[in-house]
C-alpha positions as CSV (number, residue, x, y, z in Angstrom):
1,X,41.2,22.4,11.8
2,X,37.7,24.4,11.0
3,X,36.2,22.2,13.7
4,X,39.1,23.2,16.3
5,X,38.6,26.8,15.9
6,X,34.9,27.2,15.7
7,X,34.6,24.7,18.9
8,X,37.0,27.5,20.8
9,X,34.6,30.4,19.8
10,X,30.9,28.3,20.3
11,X,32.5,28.4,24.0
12,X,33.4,32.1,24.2
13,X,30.7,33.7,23.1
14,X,27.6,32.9,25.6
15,X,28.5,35.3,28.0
16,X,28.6,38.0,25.4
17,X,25.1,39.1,24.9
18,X,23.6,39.3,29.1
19,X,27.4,41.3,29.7
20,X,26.0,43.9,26.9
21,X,22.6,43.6,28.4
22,X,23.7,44.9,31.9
23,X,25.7,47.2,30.6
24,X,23.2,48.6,28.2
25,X,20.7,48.9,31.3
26,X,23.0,50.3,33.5
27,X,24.0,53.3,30.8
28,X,19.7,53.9,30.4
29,X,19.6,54.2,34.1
30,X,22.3,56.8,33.7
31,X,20.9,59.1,31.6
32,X,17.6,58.9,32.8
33,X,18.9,60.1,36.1
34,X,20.2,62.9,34.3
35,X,17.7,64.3,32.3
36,X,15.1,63.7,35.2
37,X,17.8,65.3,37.7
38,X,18.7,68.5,35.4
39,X,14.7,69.0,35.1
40,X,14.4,69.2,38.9
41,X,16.7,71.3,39.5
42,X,16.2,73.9,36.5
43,X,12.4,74.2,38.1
44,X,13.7,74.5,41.8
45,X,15.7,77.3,40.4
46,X,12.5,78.8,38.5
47,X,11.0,78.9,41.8
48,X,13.1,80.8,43.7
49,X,12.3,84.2,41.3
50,X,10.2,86.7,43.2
51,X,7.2,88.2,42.3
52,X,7.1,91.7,40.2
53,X,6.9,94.8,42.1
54,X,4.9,97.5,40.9
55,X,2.4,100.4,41.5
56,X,-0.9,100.8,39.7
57,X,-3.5,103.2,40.0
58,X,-7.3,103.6,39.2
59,X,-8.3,105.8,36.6
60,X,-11.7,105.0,35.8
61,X,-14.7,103.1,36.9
62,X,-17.8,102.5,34.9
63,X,-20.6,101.2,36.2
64,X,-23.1,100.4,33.7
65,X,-26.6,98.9,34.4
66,X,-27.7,96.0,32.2
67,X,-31.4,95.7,31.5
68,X,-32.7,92.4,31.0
69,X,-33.4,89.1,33.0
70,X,-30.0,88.8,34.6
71,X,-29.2,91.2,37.5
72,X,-25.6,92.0,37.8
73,X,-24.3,95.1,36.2
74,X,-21.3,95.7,33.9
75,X,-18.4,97.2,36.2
76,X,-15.2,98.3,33.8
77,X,-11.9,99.4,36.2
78,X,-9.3,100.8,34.5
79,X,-5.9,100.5,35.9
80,X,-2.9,102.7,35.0
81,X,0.9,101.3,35.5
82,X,3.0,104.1,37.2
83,X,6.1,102.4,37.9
84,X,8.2,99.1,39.4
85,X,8.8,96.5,37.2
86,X,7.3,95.3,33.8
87,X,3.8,93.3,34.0
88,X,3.3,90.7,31.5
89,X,-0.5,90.1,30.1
């Protein structure tokens, strides 16, 4: 009787393990897609922000002249934020 039985499941179970395969493959496909597909589209929407607004002007310019080998001198601008939207630095 132990040989009846376990001849009925030797037959069954070959097809078990490539069915699980596929299916495992198929459901890594899946979520790749998704993961990859949410990242597009959360950049594309990064992309669409426009770019700050503002208004500066100059306060000061220094010019400073640098004595050695190298002749360019020191120029310092300073730049005051009057309005429009906040800059990030």
């Amino acid at each position: 009787m132990f040989d009846a039985i376990q001849s009925r499941l030797d037959g069954d179970d070959r097809a078990v393990s490539p069915v699980i395969g596929v299916v495992l493959m198929v459901a890594i496909t899946v979520i790749l897609a998704a993961v990859i597909g949410s990242t597009v589209l959360g950049v594309g929407d990064q992309l669409d922000s426009t770019a700050p607004q503002v208004q500066l002007s100059v306060e000061d310019v220094n010019v400073t002249n640098v004595e050695s080998d190298t002749p360019p001198n020191l120029t310092t601008v300073t730049l005051r934020h009057t309005g429009g939207d906040d800059l990030e630095l």
